[in-house]
N, C-alpha and C positions, 0 to 999 in steps of 0.2 A: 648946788647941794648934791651929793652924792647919794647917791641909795642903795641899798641892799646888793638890787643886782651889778654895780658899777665896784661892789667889794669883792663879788662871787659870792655872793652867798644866795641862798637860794630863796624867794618870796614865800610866803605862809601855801599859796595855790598851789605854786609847784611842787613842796614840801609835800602835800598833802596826793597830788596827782601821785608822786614817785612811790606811795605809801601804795595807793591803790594798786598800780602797778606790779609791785612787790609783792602786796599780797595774793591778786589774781594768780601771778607765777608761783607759789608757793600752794594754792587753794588747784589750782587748774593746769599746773606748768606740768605735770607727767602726765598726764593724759593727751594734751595738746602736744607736746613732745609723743607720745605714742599714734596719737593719728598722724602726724608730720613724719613719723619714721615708716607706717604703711604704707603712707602715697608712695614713698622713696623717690622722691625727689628733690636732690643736691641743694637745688637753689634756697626752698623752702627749708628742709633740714639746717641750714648754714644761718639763715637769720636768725631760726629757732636756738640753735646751741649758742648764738652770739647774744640774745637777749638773755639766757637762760645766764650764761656767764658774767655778762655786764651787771645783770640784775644783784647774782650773789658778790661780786668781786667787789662791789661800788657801792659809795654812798649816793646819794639823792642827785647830788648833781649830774649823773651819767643817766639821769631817766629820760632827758630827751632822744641819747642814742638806744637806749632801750625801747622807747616808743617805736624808733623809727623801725628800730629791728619787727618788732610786732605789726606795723604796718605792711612791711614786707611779706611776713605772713599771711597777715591776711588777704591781700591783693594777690598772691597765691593761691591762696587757696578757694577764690574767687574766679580761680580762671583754672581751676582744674574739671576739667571733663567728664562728662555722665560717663560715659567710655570709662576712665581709668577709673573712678570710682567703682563700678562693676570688677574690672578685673581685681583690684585693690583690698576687694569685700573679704577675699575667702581668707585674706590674712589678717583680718582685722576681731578680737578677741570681744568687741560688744557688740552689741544688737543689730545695729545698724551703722554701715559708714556714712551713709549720707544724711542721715539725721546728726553725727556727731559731728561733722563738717559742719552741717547747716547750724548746731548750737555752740561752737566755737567760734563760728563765723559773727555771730550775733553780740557774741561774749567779748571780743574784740571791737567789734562797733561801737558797743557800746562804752568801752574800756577807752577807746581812742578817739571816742567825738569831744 
């Protein structure tokens, strides 16, 4: 017997994940895009424009590369340095960098468990 996924079509979960996904970037994608363009760093920036593009260009099927984009993210931004956070602060237009690190970081986690 054949199922859903053996047609390409996408399961009601994954349907539902890629939503969430979509909506995050849409509720949180410029902000997260603005702290991602503070740090200025290529690697980070690059998964970020490629999720951001995936996201809008594609239907539900392309949320696993979207996830993974966002993974990349966040594992970045996990290994970014009290150091360059400091340096990084005086350009950065809200409160804190490192609280907005620390609640995208979170916002992601919990997006991608």
């Amino acid at each position: 017997m054949m199922t859903n996924q053996d047609h390409g079509f996408l399961t009601p979960q994954a349907s539902a994940r890629a939503a969430r996904i979509r909506t995050f970037l849409q509720r949180h994608g410029a902000s997260l895009a603005t702290l991602v363009a503070v740090i200025d760093d290529v690697f980070i920036t690059h998964a970020m424009e490629t999720a951001q593009a995936l996201a809008n260009a594609t239907s539900a099927d392309c949320a696993e590369h979207v996830e993974a984009q966002l993974r990349e993210v966040l594992e970045a931004l996990e290994c970014v340095s009290f150091d360059k956070l400091r340096r990084c602060a005086r350009d950065f237009d809200g409160p804190e960098l490192e609280a907005a690190v620390n609640w995208h970081g979170a916002r992601l986690s919990t997006l991608l468990s």
